[in-house]
C-alpha positions as CSV (number, residue, x, y, z in Angstrom):
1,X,-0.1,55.8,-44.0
2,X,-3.0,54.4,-42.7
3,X,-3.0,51.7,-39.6
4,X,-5.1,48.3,-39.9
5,X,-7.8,47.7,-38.0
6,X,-6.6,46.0,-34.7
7,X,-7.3,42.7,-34.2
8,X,-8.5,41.8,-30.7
9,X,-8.4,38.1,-30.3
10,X,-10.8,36.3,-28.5
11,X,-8.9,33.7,-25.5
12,X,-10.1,29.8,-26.4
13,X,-12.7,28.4,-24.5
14,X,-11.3,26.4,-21.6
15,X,-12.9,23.0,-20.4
16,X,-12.5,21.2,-16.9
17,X,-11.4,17.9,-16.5
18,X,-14.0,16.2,-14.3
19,X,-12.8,13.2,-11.9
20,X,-16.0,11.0,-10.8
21,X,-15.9,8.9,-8.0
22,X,-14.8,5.2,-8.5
23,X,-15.6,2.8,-6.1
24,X,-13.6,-0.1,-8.0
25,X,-10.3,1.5,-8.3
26,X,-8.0,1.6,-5.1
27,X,-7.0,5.2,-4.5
28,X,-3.5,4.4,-5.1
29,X,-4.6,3.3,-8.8
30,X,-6.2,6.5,-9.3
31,X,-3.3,8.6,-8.1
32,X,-1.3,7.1,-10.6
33,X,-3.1,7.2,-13.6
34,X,-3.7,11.1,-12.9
35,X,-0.1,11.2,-12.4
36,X,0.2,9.4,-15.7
37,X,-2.2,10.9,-17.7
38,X,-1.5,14.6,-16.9
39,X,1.8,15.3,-16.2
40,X,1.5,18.3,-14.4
41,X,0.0,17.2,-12.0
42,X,1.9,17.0,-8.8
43,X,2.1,13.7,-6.4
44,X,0.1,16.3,-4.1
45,X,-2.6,17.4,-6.8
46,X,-3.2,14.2,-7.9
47,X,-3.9,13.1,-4.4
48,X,-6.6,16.3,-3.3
49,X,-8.2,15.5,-6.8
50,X,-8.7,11.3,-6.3
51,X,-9.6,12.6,-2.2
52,X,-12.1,15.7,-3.9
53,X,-14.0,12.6,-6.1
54,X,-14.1,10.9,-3.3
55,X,-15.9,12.6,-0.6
56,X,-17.9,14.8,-3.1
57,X,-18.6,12.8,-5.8
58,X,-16.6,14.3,-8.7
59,X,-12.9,15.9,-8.4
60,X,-11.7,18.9,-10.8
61,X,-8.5,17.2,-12.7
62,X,-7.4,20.0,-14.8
63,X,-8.7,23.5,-16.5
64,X,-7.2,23.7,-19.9
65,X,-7.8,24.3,-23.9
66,X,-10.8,22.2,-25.7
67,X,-8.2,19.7,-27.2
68,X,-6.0,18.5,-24.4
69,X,-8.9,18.2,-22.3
70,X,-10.5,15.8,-24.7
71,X,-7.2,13.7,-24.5
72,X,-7.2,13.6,-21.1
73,X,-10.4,13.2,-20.2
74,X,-10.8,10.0,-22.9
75,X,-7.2,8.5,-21.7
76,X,-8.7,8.9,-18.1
77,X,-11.5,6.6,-19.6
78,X,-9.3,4.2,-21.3
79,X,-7.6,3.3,-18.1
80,X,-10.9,2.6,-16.6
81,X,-11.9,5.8,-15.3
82,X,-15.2,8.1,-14.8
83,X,-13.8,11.1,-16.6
84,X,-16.5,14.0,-18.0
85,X,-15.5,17.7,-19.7
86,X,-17.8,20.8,-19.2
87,X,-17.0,24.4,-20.5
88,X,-15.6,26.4,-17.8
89,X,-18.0,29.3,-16.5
């Protein structure tokens, strides 16, 4: 009997989340709606990602498949955040 070819799957391309500064929300607003839009983020996480934007400029929200990062990243947006994806390297 002969064995089929293996097949060797290839992991999904993951995308970051990207947080950009926001000098109209109040950091308490932005906490929130991280807290709201990804739900796995902890009160914690949510706070060193709004604190990350903040002092750097842009804050790393989440690392995760092409299609929930396109939710959150345009939910993010709809709430009246800077919210941008890039592959992960």
């Amino acid at each position: 009997m002969e064995k089929a070819p293996e097949r060797v799957r290839k992991p999904s391309p993951r995308y970051k989340v990207l947080l950009h500064n926001d000098p109209v929300n109040s950091m308490e607003y932005v906490v929130t709606t991280l807290r709201q839009v990804v739900p796995s983020l902890s009160e914690q996480d949510a706070i060193a990602v709004m604190l990350e934007a903040h002092n750097t400029g842009v804050g790393l929200v989440i690392v995760c498949d092409l299609e929930p990062a396109e939710f959150y990243c345009e939910t993010l947006k709809a709430k009246g955040l800077t919210s941008t994806l890039e592959p992960e390297t």
